[in-house]
Each structure stands twice: as C-alpha cells, then as structure tokens.
N, C-alpha and C positions, 0 to 999 in steps of 0.2 A: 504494500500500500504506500503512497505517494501522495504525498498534501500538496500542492505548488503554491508559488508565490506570486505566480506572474500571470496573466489573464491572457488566454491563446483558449479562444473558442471556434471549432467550424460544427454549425448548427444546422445550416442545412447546404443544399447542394450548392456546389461553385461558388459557398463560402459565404455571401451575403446576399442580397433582393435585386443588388445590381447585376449578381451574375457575373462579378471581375473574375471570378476562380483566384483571388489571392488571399494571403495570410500577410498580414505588414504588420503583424507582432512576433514575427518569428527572430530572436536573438540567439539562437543557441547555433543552427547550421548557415555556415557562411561561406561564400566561395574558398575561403582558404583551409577550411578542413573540410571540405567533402572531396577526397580523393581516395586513390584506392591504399593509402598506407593507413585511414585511419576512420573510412566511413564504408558501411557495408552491412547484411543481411544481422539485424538481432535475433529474430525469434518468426515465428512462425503459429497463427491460430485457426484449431482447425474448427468448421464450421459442418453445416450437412448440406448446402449446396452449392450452386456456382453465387457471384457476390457480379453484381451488374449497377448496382446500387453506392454511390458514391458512402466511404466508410463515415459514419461523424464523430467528432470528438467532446468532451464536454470535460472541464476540470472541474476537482472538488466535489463530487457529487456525493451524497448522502446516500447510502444505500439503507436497503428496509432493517438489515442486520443492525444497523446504529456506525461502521466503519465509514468512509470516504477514503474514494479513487478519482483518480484520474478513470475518465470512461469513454474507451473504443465501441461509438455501436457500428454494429453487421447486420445487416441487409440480407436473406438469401432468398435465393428463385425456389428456392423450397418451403418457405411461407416462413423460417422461424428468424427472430428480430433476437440476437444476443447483444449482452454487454461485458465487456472483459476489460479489467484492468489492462491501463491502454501503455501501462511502462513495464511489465512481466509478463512472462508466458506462464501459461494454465490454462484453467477451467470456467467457464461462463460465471461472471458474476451473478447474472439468472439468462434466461435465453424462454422464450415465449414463441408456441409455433400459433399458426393463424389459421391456417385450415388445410385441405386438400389442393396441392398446386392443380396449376391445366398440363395434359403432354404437350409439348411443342408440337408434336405430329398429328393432336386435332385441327391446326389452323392448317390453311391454308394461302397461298401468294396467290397475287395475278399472273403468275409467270408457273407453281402449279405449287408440287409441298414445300412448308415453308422451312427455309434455313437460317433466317436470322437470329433465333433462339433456339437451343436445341440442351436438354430433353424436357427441360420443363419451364413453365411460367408463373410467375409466384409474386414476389418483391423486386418490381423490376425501376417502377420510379424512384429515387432516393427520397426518405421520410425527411421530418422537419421536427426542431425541437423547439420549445417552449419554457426556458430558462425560469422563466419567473413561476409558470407553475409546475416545475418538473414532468411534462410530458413529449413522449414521441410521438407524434404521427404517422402512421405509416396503412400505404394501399394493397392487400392481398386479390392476387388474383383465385377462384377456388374454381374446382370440380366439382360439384356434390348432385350424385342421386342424378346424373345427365344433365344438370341445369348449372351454368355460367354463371359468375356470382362475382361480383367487385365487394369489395365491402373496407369502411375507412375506419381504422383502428386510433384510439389511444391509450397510450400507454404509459404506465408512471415509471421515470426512468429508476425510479429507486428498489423500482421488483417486477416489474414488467407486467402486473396487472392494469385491466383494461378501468377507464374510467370517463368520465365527462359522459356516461350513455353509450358508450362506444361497446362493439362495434353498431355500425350501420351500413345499412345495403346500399350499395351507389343507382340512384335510379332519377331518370328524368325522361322528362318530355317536350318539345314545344312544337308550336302551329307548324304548317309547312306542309307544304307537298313533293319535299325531296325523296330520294330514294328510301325507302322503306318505310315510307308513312303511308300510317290507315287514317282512311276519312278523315285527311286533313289535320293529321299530327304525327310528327316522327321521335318516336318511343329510343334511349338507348337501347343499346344492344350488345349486352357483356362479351359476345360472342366475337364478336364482331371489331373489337376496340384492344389497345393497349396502353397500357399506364406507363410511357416509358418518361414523359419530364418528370423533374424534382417538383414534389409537393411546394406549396407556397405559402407560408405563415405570415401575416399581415393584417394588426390592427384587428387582432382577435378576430379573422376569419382563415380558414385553411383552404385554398385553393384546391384541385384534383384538375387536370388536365388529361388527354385521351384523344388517340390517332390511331391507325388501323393497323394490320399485321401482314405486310407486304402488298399492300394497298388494293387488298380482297374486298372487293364490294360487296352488302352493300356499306359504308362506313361514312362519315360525317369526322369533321372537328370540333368536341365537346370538352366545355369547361363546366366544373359546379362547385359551388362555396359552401360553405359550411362554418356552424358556429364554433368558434375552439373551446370552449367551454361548454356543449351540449351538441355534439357531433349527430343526434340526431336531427337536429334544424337547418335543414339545407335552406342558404337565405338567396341562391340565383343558379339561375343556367343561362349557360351559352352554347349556341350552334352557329359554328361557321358557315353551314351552308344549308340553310333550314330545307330551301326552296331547289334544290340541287344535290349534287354528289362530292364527296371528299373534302377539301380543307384542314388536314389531319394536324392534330397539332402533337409534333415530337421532339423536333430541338434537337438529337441526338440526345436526350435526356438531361438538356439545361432546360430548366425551371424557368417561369412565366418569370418575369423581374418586375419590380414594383416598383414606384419614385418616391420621396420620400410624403407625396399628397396621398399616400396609398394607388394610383393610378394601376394598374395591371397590362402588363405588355406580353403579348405573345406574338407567334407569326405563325400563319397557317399554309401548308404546304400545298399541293396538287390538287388542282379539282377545279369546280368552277368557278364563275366570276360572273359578277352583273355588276356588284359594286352597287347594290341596292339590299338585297339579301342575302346574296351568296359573296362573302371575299374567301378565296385560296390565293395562294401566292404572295400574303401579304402581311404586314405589320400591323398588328393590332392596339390599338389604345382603348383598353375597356373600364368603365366604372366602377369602382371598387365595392360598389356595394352591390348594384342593379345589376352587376358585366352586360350594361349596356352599349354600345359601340359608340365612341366619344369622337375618334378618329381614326386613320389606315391610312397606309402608304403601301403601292401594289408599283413595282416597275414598267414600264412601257411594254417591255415583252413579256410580259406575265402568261399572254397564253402561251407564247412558245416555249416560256420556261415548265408548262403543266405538259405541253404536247410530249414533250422530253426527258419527260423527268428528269428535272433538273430543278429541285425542288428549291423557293427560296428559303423554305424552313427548317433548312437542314441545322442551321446553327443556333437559332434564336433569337435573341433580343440581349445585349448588355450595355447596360445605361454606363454612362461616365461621369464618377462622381466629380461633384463641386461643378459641373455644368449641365445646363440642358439636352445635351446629346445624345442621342441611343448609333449603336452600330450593329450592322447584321451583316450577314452574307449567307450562301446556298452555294448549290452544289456548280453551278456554274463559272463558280470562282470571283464573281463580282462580289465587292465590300460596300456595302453603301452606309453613308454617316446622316444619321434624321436629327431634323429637331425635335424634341418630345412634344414641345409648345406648339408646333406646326408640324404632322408629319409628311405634307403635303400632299395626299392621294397618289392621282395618276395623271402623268401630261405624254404626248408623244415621244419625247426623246429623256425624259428623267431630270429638264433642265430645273425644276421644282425641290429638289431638294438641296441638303448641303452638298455634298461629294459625292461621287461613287468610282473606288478605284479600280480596276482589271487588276487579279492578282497572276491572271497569266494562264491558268490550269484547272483542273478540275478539283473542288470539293474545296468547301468550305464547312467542316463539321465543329470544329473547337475553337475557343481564344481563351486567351489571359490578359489582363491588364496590368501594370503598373501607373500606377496614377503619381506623377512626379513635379511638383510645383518648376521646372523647367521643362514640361510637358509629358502627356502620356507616354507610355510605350504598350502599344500594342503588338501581341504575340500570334501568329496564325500556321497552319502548315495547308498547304496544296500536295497532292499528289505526286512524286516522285519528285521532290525537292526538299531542301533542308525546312528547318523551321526559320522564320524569318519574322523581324522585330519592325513594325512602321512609328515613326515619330510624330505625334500632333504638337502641332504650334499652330496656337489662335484657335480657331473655330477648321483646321484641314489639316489631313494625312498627306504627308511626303507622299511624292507619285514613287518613288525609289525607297527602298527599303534604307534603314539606319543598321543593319547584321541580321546575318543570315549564317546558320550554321554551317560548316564545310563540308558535312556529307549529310546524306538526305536519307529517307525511305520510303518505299511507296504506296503503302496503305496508309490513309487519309484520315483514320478513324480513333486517333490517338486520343487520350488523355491530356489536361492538363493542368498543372499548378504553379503559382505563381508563389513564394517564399520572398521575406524579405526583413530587412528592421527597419520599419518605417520607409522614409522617402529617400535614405542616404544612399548616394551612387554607390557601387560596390559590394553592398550587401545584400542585392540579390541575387536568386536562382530558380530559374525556371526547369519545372521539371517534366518530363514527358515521357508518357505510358506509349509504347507502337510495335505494331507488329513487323518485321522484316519481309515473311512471305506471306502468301496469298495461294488459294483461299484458305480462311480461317474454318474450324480452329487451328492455333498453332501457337510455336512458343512464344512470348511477350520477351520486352525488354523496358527499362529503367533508365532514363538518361537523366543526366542533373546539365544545364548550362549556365556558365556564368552570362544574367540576365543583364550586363551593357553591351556585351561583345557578343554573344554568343558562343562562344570557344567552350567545349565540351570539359566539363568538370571531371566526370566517373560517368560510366556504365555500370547497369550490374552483368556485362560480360566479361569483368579487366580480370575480376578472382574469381574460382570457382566457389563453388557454396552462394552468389550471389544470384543464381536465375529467380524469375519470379514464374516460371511455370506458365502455363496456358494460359492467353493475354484476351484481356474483355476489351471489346473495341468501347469505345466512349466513355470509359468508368477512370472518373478524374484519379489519382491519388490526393491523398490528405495528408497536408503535412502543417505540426504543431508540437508547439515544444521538444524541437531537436530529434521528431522522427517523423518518419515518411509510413503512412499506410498506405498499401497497393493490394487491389479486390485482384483475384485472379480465379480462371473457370476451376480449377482443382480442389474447390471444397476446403479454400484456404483462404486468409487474410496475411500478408508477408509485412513485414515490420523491419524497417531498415534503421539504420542513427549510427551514430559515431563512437567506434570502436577503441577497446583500450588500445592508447598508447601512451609509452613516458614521454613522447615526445610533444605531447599535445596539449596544450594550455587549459587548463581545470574549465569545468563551465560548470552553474549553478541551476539547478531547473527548482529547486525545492528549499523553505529557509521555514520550519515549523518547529511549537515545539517540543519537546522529544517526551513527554510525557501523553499530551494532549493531542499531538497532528494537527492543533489549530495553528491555520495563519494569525497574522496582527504584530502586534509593538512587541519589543523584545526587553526581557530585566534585566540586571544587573543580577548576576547570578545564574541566571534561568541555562538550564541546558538545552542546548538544539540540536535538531537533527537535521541536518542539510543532503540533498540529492543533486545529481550530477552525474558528470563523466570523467575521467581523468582527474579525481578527486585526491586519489592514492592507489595503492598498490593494489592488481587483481585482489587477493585473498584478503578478505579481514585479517584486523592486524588491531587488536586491543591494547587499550594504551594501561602501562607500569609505574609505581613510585618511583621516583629518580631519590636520592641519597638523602632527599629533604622529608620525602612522605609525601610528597605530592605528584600529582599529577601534570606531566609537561607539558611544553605546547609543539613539540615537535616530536611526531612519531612516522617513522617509516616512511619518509621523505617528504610530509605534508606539515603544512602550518598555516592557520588560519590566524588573519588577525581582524581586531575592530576598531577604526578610527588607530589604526598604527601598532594597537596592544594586543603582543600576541594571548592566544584562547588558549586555553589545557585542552588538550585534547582525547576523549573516555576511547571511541578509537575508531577506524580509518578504513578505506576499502575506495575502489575503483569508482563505486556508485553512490558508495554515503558514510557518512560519519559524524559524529557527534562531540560537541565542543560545551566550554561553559562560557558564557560571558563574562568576559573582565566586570569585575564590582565597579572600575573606578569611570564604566562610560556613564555612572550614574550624575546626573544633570543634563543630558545632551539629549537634543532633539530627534538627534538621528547618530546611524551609528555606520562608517564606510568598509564593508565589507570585503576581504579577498582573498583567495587561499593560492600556495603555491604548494605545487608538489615537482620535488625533480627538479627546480629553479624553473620551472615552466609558472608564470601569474596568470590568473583570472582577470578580467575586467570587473572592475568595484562595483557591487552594489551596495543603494542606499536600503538600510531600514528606519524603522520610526523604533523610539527607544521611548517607554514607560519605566513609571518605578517599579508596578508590578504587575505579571502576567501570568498568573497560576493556570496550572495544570496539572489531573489528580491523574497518577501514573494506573495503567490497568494490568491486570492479571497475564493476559495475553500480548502485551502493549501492541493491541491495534488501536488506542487512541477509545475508546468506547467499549460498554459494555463490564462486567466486574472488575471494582477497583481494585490494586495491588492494596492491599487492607486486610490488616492482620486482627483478628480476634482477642479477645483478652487473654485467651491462653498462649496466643501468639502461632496460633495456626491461621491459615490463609483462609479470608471470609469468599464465601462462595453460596450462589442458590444453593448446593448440598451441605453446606457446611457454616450455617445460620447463625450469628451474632445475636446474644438473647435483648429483649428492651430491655433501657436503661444499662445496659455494659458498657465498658470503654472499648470501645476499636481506636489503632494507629493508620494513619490515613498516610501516605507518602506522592508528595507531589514535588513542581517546580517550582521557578517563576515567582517566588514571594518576595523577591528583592534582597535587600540589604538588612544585616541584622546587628544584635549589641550583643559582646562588641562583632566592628566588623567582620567578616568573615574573607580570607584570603584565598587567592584566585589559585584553584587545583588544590587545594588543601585538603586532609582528612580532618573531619570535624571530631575531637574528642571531647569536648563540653559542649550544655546546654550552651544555645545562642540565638535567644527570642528574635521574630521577624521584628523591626522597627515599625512598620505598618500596621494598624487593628486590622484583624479578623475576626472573622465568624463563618459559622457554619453551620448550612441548611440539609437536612436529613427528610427528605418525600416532603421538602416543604415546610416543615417543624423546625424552627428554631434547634439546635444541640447546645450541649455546655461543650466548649473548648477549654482545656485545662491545659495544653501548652502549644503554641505554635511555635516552631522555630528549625533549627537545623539539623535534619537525624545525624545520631550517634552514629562514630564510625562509616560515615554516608562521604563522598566527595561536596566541598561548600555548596553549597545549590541546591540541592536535595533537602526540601521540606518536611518537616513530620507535624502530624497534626493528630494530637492526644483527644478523643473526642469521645461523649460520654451519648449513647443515642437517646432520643427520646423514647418515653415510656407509651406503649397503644398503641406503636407501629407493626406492622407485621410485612413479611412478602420483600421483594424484590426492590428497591426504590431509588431515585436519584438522590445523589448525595452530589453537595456544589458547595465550594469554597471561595470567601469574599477575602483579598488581602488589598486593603486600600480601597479604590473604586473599582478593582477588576474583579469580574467572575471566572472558575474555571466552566467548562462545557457542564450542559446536565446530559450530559449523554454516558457516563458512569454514574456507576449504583453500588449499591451495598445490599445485605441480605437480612433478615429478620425476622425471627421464628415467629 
C-alpha cells in the first residue's frame, strides 16, 4: 500500500473532457531517465479478458476494508471492472463482473463476419470516475437468454458494488422515419450498436455514446445522458440521423469532449446528410442538457468522404484549452481547426472555417496535445510515417510539421499519451502504443519520444522481458506517477517505470506518515514513511545504534535530510524507507526535503510542517483497522482478544511533537518524556482518562505512548482517535471491548 503526496489523476478516457490524452503532472518520468539502462517492464496484472478500455488511475483511494491505495482500474471485454493496487503486483483489490459478454462472431460487417473484435464484446468504451462521490461508471455489453442488453453500471470505487440505482438498461427512442423505425419512430437497437467512445462525466450527467459494428445496417449515431446520481433517469437522446441511415459515432474510442459551458462535442461518421435531420460526417455541438443540436461543421466533400469510407469520425473532437478551438481529423488525413463559438457548417470549398491542413496520407485515428504558453504542440500519426508534432501560433497550424520521428510504422491505429511537468520544455514524453504488422492481431510495441524533438527515448524492444504482448489498436496507455499502464489483448495489464539503478537520482512519489499512511503537515518528531525509486539499496536494509545508542542518518548509502538537517534513519530499501524528523524544524512553515543515495540527489521537495501530527500505529501497519494497542496485561488488543471496560490499554502512535525535556533526534528514549502539547482521547466517541502521554520506553524519540484508561459501557469493536494540540489522528483505527 502506497499513500502519495502528489495529485496525478487520469479519471477518464484521454485524461480530461478536452480529450488532450495528456498528464502535465507527471514529475517522476522524464526524458533523461527513461532509457533502457534504467526504465523498463515492472510487473504484470493478470485480468480475465482482453482490456480495449483505456486503464484509469485514481490516488488515495479509500477502500471498503478501511486501507488506501493508489488505484489501477481495468476494463475487460469480458464484462469484469477490477481494481488493483496501481504500485505492486497481486490480486484485485475487488474486481466486479457485469454480466454475460456478446461472441464477436454474432455481429456481423458490411463486408460479411466481423473482425474488428474478436472473441468477445463486453467493456469496450473506457468508464469514467466521479472523485467527489467515489464512483465508476462503466457500459456492459451482455448476452442473456438470446436478447442484446446495454446496461450502465455504477460503481463504488471503494468495493465495487453497484449504487446511485445502477444498473440500468440503455434504451431509447425518437421520431423519425430512418432505417429501422416502426410507424414513425426508430427504437435502439443493442444488436445493432457499439459502445466503443469513453463515457463522459459532466456536470452530474454521464454521457453513453454508440456506433455500429463494421457499419452492418440497420445502425444510426446514438447519444443518451443520464443522471450520475440516479443512473436510472435518462435526462436526453440523441440521433444522428433520425430521418436516414448511419452517422455512427466512434472516435476510435475518444470520448465526446465537453467545454468548460458543459457544451458536448462529438463527430458522426458515414451515413447520411441533409443537414436538416440527418448530419454524418460531421462535428457536432450538442446541448448539454437537451443534446439538442446547437451547431455542426460537415466538410464540402462530406459525401464523398461517406461514398468512401473515409470517415470524418474517425478521430473525434479535442478542444484546446485556454482557447476557443476544437480540432478533428478522419481517415482521409485532413486536420481541420473549428471555432467552438462558430463551427461554421458547410460552404463549397471549406473556406468557412479556421484551417484545414492535408496531413498527406491516410488515417487520422489519435492525437495528443501539449498545451504550451509558446504554443500548442500537437501530436498525430498517418499511415506508414513517423509520428509527427505541428506547432500552433495564434489562432493556425504550421502547414510543415515542427519533428517528426525518424522511423515510422504503418498501422495507423496507435495509442497515445502525452507525459509531462507542466509547461516546461524538456520535460516531456510522448508515448505511443503501435502495431509493426498487419493484419492484427499481433505483437504490440511501446515507444517513449522525447516530446520537443521527437528523437526516440526507449522501446520496449531494446531489453528483452520488455514486450507488451498482443497490441489493442486504439487503447491509449496511462501514464501517472512515474509509471506507464499499457491494456494489451492477453488477459493482461503490463506496468512499466523506472528500474533500480545506483546510478539514478532518488525520486519521491510518496511522503506519509509511517504510523497513519495519512498525507498532510509533518512534526517534529513524527516518523515517515517515504516511497520512490532509487531511494536505496535493492534489499531492505534496517537501520542500527551507532556507539551513541542512536539511531543514524546515514545507512546503506542513503540520507535524507530536512531544511539541510540530516533525518535518522529506522531503514532503507530501493522503494521506501522510513526516517524521523529532526525536532529542531520545529517553528518552520515548511520543511525542504531531499534524499541522496550513492551521491546520486533528489530534487527538493516542499512540505508544510505543524507542531503536531498524530498517528495511532496499527496491528498490521496498513494504516487502518486494529490498533498496535496493548492490553493491561500487555498482550496485543484484538476483536479476539478484548480489553475489558474501564482497563488501561497503551496506545503507541507518532507525530505528537516535541516533549519535556526535549527529546533528541534518533535517540532511544529511556525516561518518561511528557508531549509538550494537551491531549486527549476519544474511545467510540466517549471521552477516556489519559494518565500519560509522552515518549514510549525504550521506543526510538518519536514514538508516542498513550497510557489510556477506557471508558466504562462500551463494548465491541470501536474507533479510538487521538487529539495532541489541534491535530487529530485518523478514526479509521479501533480498539476492542468485551
């Protein structure tokens, strides 16, 4: 388990509503260590079917158990939605299946059986998560009993049951006399349809989107919303082509994008057109509550782009933040740049919008953005060419690309992610999921580029151990907090990051504290538990009294210091280790963190520094759940092993600050040494007598003991919470009572 300190969330597909596919919080991977001497394959999570479904990440999460992880969710065409600790390899935090998938070999193409999915159809849109009330959303395709079944799930990410009324059956209708309507109404048709964009969470509605399956008539372009807090209330539909046939809307599986007015953008692909009822081939601006049609922009050749399938919607819709602009392309290889505010419709020659650049070739399925206060850089690939970067300056795309990668490949159907720390040149990397042959399936590859040049960073073909296995055409990777998730069709999720080396400068992903796993202000005193990479040496490595009886600050080639003063250190390891804070950062606002190991430094981080930050240490030390809490007889209190009312338990926590007299940095405590701060302490809510708070005996300085007498009338299982000064510890430990 893994607390972080640092906010790196990808919530739903391509990262945000814009649809940039970027992370510009990412500090940990940077062009200068992602190479093959020190970045490469971690781990490996096996799932139960293929993953088509961009992976999402969420820190911090609260699970039902009372722990928190860091959380990888999965996606599988086999209907079931996991959660797994997204920094260790294991076993699903919980994992929820959703019903019976469809075979792939019931659908059928216009060209005859279908090959685009194969063997099953399940979780094929990427779900969307809802931070504020901890749920996923996510769309199952099912079987059941011969009848075709959509149905929109939520989910609570903390146990993966279903909640807000959920599930519910995806069903609509409106007027029209298009293909497959009776007396004057065309009914969905689960049969008929697939959920390949990303779900779209906005302004407490959930979007669902749906286009056909190798463009088998009869099929239509269908949106429908839904309430995110009562997923039974469908609040609109939409039909691209009520009056007509197809307008599919698929995106290669980017997500409808929304402006920050709520506005909802999509493009509909192949089919027909009047431009009164029916838009295919076009960019849509739909009403965020009604998906009324607000506005479209349809090219001059629209039909001969239907005649040809040469769909404009192959790529979607992604807005460019901090201006008015949307940019799309299709498979024709034209880029065209819209204003949101006007997206112009349709003129003869296209002279009505902003740009539209020929990128030369065939297919335009992906992009990434970097959004750069010296201008965009947009990222795209064509067909049997490199990936290549255009610059916008002002309100226009350079007609000449700004870099282009030196070798190319020629399936068009890549992935992609955009990494970076903010807006700083340099620190990006663009990364890119592609297949080398054709036709799929077949093996995938991993490219990292340094995103101002393009000049290829790593493959995962440089080392072996690094394949990603059978490669999903359009399934972005996700990359957050220093590692890369890649879906691939083998009933796996592969997990890349940055490998031990001595050579490679310490990086922090985690600063919590080592009793509690809670973030926040850091004591004087208080012990931490810090995560990372290149921290220290492979094996733990626990730290020993040096000649004084204390504890050092330098073991096994690491040393952390704070604000310049080096930390004792309890002890050490490649991915985490555990330090005390110097007593004397007490007064200081903040405190400049940085560890070397090897003479390799970290880059400082800032923490906020209080006087006190308790935390009651637990049994298991997962941070939650029975406290490390000894009985009167001084056995270990436990649900089986019940502390009677009214006895004294010793309570062992962090974080309580400075005490009298003061206490010395790695010291063994051999006297009583009351906290300086009042405390008290609450027992299921009941006030307790505290008969000593201060620094266990025989304990390294920092180590709290809290002499506590329980209240009398309690029984059962209960939180037990410690006040030193204005700080609480968590109530998410307990104590037991007969």
């Amino acid at each position: 388990m893994v607390s972080t300190a640092f906010g790196q969330n990808v919530l739903t597909g391509g990262n945000d509503n814009y649809r940039t596919n970027a992370n510009l919080s990412e500090t940990i991977l940077q062009p200068s260590n992602v190479k093959a001497s020190s970045f490469g394959r971690l781990f490996a999570l096996s799932v139960d079917g293929q993953i088509y479904a961009q992976p999402l990440y969420q820190q911090n999460v609260a699970m039902a158990d009372g722990s928190t992880h860091n959380v990888v969710f999965v996606a599988t065409m086999h209907n079931t939605v996991y959660a797994f600790d997204a920094d260790t390899p294991g076993t699903p935090l919980w994992s929820a299946n959703l019903g019976p998938s469809v075979p792939a070999a019931n659908y059928t193409s216009i060209s005859g059986p279908y090959q685009d999915i194969s063997p099953e159809n399940g979780i094929l849109g990427t779900p969307v998560i809802d931070p504020s009330t901890g749920t996923i959303y996510a769309v199952a395709a099912t079987l059941e009993n011969g009848t075709y079944i959509y149905r929109l799930h939520a989910l609570d990410t903390s146990s993966g049951a279903e909640k807000f009324g959920a599930p519910a059956s995806i069903a609509a209708q409106v007027v029209g006399l298009g293909d497959n309507s009776v007396n004057g109404s065309v009914a969905f048709d689960a049969s008929q349809h697939i959920q390949r964009p990303a779900l779209l969470l906005a302004n407490g509605i959930v979007y669902v989107s749906f286009g056909s399956h190798g463009d088998a008539a009869p099929y239509h372009g269908w949106m429908m919303s839904y309430s995110a807090v009562n997923v039974q209330t469908q609040l609109a539909v939409f039909n691209a082509t009520p009056n007509g046939s197809g307008g599919a809307v698929w995106q290669s599986g980017r997500g409808p994008a929304a402006d920050d007015a709520g506005n909802v953008y999509v493009v509909a692909s192949n089919g027909d057109s009047d431009f009164t009822t029916n838009f295919s081939d076009s960019v849509l601006k739909l009403d965020p509550s009604q998906l009324t049609l607000n506005d479209w922009f349809a090219p001059f050749n629209f039909q001969s782009l239907s005649d040809s399938d040469e769909d404009l919607g192959s790529a979607g819709a992604m807005l460019i933040p901090g201006t008015n602009y949307l940019v799309t392309g299709g498979k024709q290889g034209m880029l065209y740049l819209l204003d949101q505010t006007a997206l112009g419709k349709t003129t003869a020659n296209d002279s009505q919008i902003v740009q539209e650049v020929n990128l030369g070739g065939f297919g335009i399925f992906n992009m990434a953005l970097w959004n750069r206060p010296d201008g965009p850089l947009l990222y795209t690939h064509i067909a049997d060419t490199g990936v290549t970067a255009w610059k916008m300056t002002g309100n226009q795309f350079a007609t000449s690309p700004s870099a282009q990668t030196l070798t190319g490949f020629s399936v068009p159907f890549q992935g992609m992610a955009l990494s970076a720390n903010g807006v700083q040149p340099g620190t990006g990397i663009l990364w890119v999921t592609a297949a080398n042959t054709w036709p799929l399936p077949g093996p995938g590859v991993l490219r990292a580029y340094n995103a101002d040049g393009l000049g290829e960073l790593w493959n995962s073909t440089m080392n072996s151990g690094d394949d990603i296995g059978t490669y999903v055409k359009f399934a972005n990777p996700t990359v957050a907090n220093g590692k890369v998730y890649v879906a691939t069709g083998d009933n796996q999720l592969i997990v890349f990051g940055l490998q031990y080396s001595a050579a490679t400068a310490p990086s922090v992903t985690g600063v919590v504290n080592a009793a509690s796993y809670s973030n926040g202000p850091i004591a004087p005193g208080e012990i931490l538990a810090l995560f990372g990479q290149n921290i220290g040496p492979q094996n733990l490595v626990t730290g020993t009294l040096d000649a004084y009886g204390n504890f050092g600050a330098q073991l096994a080639g690491t040393q952390v210091t704070l604000n310049g003063i080096p930390a004792p250190l309890i002890y050490t390891s490649n991915s985490a280790a555990a330090v005390v804070v110097p007593y004397s950062i007490a007064g200081s606002a903040t405190a400049a963190m940085q560890i070397t190991y090897n003479g390799q430094l970290s880059t400082s981080q800032t923490l906020p520094v209080a006087a006190t930050a308790p935390g009651i240490f637990t049994a298991d030390s997962s941070g939650s759940g029975p406290g490390a809490i000894l009985n009167s007889d001084y056995s270990l209190n436990s649900p089986s092993n019940p502390a009677a009312p009214g006895s004294f338990v010793v309570v062992y926590a962090t974080g309580g600050g400075q005490t009298n007299p003061p206490g010395s940095d790695g010291a063994i405590t051999t006297a009583a040494m009351p906290l300086v701060a009042d405390s008290s302490v609450t027992v299921g809510g009941q006030d307790a007598v505290v008969l000593y708070a201060g620094n266990a005996g025989g304990e390294v300085a920092g180590v709290s003991q809290f002499n506590v007498q329980l209240p009398q009338g309690l029984t059962g299982t209960v939180p037990i919470v410690i006040r030193v000064g204005t700080a609480y510890s968590s109530a998410n430990v307990t104590v037991s009572i007969k």
